[in-house]
Backbone as CSV, one residue per row, in Angstrom:
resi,resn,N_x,N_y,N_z,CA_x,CA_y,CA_z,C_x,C_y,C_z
1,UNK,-19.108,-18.860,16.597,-18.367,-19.445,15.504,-17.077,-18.649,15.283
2,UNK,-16.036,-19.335,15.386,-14.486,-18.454,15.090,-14.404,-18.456,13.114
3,UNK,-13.779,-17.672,13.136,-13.406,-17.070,11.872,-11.777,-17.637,11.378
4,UNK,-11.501,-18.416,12.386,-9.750,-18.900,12.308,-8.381,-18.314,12.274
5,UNK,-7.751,-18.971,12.260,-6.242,-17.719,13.324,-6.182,-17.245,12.286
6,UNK,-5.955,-15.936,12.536,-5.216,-14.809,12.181,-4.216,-15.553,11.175
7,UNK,-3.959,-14.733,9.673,-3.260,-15.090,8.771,-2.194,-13.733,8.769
8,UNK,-2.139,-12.749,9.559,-1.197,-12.138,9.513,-1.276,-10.881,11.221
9,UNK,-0.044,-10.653,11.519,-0.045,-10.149,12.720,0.244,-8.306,12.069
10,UNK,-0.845,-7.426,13.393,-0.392,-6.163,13.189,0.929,-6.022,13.300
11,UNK,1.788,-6.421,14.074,2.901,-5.934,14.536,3.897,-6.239,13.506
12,UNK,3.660,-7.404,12.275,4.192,-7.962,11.084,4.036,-6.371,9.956
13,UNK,3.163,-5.996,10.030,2.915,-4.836,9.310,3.753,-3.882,9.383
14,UNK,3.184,-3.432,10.869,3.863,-2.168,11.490,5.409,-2.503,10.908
15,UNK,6.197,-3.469,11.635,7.496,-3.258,11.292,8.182,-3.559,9.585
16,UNK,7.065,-4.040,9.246,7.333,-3.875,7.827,7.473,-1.845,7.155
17,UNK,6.087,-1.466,7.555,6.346,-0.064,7.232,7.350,1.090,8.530
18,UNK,7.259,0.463,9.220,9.004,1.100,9.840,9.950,0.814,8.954
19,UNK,10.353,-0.298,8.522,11.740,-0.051,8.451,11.611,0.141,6.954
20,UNK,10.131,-0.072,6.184,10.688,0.979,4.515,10.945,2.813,5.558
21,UNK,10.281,3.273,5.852,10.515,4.708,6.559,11.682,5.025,7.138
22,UNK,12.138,4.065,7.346,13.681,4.418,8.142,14.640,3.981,6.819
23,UNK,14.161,3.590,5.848,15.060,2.936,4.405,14.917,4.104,3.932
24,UNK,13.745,5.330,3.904,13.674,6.364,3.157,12.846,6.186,2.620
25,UNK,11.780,5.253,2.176,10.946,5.095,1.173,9.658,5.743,1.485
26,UNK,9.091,5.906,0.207,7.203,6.896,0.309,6.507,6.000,0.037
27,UNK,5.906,5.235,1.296,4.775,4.267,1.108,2.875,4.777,0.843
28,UNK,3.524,4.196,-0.574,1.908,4.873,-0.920,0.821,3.599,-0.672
29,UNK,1.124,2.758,-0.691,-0.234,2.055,-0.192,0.492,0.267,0.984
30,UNK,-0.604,-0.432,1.058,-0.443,-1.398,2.142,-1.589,-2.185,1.763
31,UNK,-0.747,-3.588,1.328,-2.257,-4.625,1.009,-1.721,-5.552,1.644
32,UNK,-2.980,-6.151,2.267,-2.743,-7.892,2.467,-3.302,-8.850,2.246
33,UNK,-3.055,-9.613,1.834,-3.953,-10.334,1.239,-4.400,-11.998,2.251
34,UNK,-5.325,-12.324,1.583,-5.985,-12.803,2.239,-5.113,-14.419,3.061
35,UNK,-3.834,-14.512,2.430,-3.361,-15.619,2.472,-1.953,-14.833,4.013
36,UNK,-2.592,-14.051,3.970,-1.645,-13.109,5.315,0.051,-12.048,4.346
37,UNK,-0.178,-12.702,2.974,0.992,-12.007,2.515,1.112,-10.041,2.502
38,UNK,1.684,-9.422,3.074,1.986,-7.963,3.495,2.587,-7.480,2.339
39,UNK,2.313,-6.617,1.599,2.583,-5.785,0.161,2.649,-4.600,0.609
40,UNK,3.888,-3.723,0.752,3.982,-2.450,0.311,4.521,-2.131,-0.786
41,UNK,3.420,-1.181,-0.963,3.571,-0.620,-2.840,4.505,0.930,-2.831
42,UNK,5.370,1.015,-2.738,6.096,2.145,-2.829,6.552,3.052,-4.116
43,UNK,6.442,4.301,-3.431,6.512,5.464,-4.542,7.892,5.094,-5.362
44,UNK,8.137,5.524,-6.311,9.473,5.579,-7.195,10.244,6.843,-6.802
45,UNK,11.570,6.833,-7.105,12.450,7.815,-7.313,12.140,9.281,-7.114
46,UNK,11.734,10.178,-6.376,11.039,11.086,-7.040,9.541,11.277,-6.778
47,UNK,8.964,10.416,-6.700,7.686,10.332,-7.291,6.667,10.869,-6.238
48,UNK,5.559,11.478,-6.341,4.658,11.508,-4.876,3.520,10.467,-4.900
49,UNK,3.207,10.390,-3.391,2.386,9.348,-3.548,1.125,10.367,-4.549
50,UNK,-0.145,9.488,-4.828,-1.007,10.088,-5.597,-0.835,10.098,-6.580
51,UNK,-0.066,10.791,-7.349,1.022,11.049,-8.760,1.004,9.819,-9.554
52,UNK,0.472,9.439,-11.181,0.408,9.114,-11.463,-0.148,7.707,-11.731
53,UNK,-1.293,8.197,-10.940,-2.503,6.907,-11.011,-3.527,7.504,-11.701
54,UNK,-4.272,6.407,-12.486,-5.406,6.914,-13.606,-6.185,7.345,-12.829
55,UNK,-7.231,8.446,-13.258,-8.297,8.948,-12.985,-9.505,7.935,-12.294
56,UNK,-10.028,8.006,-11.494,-11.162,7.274,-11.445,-12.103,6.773,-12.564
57,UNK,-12.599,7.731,-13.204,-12.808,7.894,-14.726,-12.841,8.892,-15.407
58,UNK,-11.638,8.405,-16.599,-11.144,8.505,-17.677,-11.853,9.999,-18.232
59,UNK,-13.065,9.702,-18.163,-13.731,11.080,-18.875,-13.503,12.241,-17.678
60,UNK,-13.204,11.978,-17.038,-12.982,13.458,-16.036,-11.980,14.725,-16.734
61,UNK,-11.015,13.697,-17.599,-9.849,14.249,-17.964,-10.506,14.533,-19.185
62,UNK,-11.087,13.933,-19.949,-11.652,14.613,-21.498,-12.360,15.775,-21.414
63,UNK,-13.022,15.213,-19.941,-13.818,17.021,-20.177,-13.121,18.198,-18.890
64,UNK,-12.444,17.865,-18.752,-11.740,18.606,-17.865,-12.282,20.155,-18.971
């Protein structure tokens, strides 16, 4: 039983995150979704990846 064509190509990716890297940008993450659409979520100004995403949970930080 096939699973049906491919909704998005590696090589669509790849050169998507080449050329943010050659733009300069800090790609912190890579989604695609199921409809084949390619999302890179990139760092801000400054920013590192990691940096300023909530805790897994919340109480880690209360009882830190």
């Amino acid at each position: 039983m096939s699973k049906g064509p491919a909704t998005f190509r590696q090589r669509d990716v790849s050169a998507a995150i080449k050329a943010a890297k050659a733009a300069g940008c800090t790609i912190v993450r890579v989604e695609v979704g199921k409809d084949g659409r390619v999302v890179l979520v990139l760092a801000t100004h400054g920013e590192k990846p990691g940096l300023g995403e909530k805790p897994a949970n919340e109480w880690d930080e209360v009882l830190k």
